[in-house]
N, C-alpha and C positions, 0 to 999 in steps of 0.2 A: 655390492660385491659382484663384481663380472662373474658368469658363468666359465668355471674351467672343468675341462676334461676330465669325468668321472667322477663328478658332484652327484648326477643319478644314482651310481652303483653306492657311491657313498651314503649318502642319502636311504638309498634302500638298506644297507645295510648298518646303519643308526636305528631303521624302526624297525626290528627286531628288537633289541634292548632298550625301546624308548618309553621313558615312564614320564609322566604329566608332571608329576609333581605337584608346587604349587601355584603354575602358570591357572590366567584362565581356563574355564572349561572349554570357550573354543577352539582353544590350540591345543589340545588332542588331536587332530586336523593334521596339526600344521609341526607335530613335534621331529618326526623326522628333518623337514627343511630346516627348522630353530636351531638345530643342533648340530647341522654344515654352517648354518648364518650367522651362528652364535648370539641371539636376540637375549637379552635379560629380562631378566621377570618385569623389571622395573620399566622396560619399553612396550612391553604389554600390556602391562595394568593401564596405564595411559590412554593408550591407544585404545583400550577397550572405554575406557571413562569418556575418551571425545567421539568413538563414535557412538556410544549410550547416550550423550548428550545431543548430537546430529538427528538419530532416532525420533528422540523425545521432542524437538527443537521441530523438527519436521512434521509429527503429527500432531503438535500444537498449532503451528500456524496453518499447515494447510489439511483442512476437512476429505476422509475420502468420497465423500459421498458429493462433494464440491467438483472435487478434481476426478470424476473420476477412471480417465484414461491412465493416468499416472499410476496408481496406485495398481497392486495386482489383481488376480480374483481369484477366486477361490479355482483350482482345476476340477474340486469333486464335485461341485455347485454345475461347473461347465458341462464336465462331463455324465455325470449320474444323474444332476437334477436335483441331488438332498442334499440338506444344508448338514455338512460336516462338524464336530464340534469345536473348529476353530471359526465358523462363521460367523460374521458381524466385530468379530474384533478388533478389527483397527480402526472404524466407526464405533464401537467400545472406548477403545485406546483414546481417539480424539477428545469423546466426551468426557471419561475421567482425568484427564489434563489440563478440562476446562471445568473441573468439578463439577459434571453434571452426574451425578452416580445414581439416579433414574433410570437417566437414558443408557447409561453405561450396562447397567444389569439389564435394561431390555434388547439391548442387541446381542451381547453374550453374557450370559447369567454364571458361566464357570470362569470369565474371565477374572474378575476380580478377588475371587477364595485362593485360586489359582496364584495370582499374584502375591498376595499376601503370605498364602505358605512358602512362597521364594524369597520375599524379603526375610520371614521370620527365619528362614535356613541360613542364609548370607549374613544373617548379623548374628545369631548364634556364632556359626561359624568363625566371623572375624572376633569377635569377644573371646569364644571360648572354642580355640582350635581343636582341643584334644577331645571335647565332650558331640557325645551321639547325640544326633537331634532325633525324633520318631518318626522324620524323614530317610532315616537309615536302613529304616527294619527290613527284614529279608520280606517280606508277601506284599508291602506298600506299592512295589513296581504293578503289580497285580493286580490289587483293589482301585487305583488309579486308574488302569485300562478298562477294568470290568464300570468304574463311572463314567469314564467319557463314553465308550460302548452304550451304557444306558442313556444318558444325554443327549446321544446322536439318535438311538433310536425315538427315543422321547420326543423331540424336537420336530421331527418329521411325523407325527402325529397329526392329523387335521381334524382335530376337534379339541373342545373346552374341557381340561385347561391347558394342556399341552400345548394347542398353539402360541399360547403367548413364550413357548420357551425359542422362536424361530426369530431369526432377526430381522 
């Protein structure tokens, strides 16, 4: 769809009343645009499925620790020097694809619990739309920050046993 005249103004004033619904969670993003563009749920789920597949497809075949100008780095690692707690994950990510779940929990140890309460939310979710998972509750946002919080400080520990939690 061409850009016409006063698709911004439009646009801005769709995300005032603009609610997610049941698109994916990315397009919260993107709900004001969807909503001049008129995109269907049905062209997002898609598009979310092949690029999940891209993803996955991509740190299967290539290793970052192979490749590693391609792949990003951590900024807090660059900048600060301590391993963040999303560090070692996509070197995480490669080995659990190749079912090494050793090496996986050694380069990030919260990756994989992490994952699993997303899958176990997602399928809930799709099964049983209208039911609360204990991913819901009001203090969980909380107790999630106050562990990775500890895990990053944890991690950055240089001594036994803590160090084995750095990637």
């Amino acid at each position: 769809m061409p850009y016409h005249r006063g698709a911004y103004e439009e646009a801005q004033r769709a995300s005032k009343n603009a609610k997610l619904g049941d698109r994916p969670f990315w397009a919260c993003f993107l709900v004001p645009y969807l909503q001049v563009v008129k995109i269907s749920n049905k062209y997002l789920y898609i598009f979310s499925f092949v690029l999940l597949l891209l993803v996955v497809l991509l740190y299967y075949v290539m290793s970052p620790e192979k490749y590693d100008p391609f792949f990003p780095k951590c900024p807090v690692h660059m900048g600060v020097g301590i391993y963040c707690t999303g560090c070692g994950s996509q070197r995480a990510l490669h080995d659990l694809f190749h079912l090494r779940i050793a090496d996986a929990f050694s380069h990030n140890f919260l990756l994989i619990p992490s994952l699993l309460l997303i899958v176990f939310h997602c399928v809930v979710k799709v099964l049983y739309p209208e039911k609360k998972t204990f991913l819901q509750k009001r203090k969980l946002p909380l107790i999630i920050l106050g562990v990775f919080i500890l895990f990053t400080i944890l991690r950055n520990i240089d001594r036994p046993p803590f160090n084995y939690l750095a990637p």
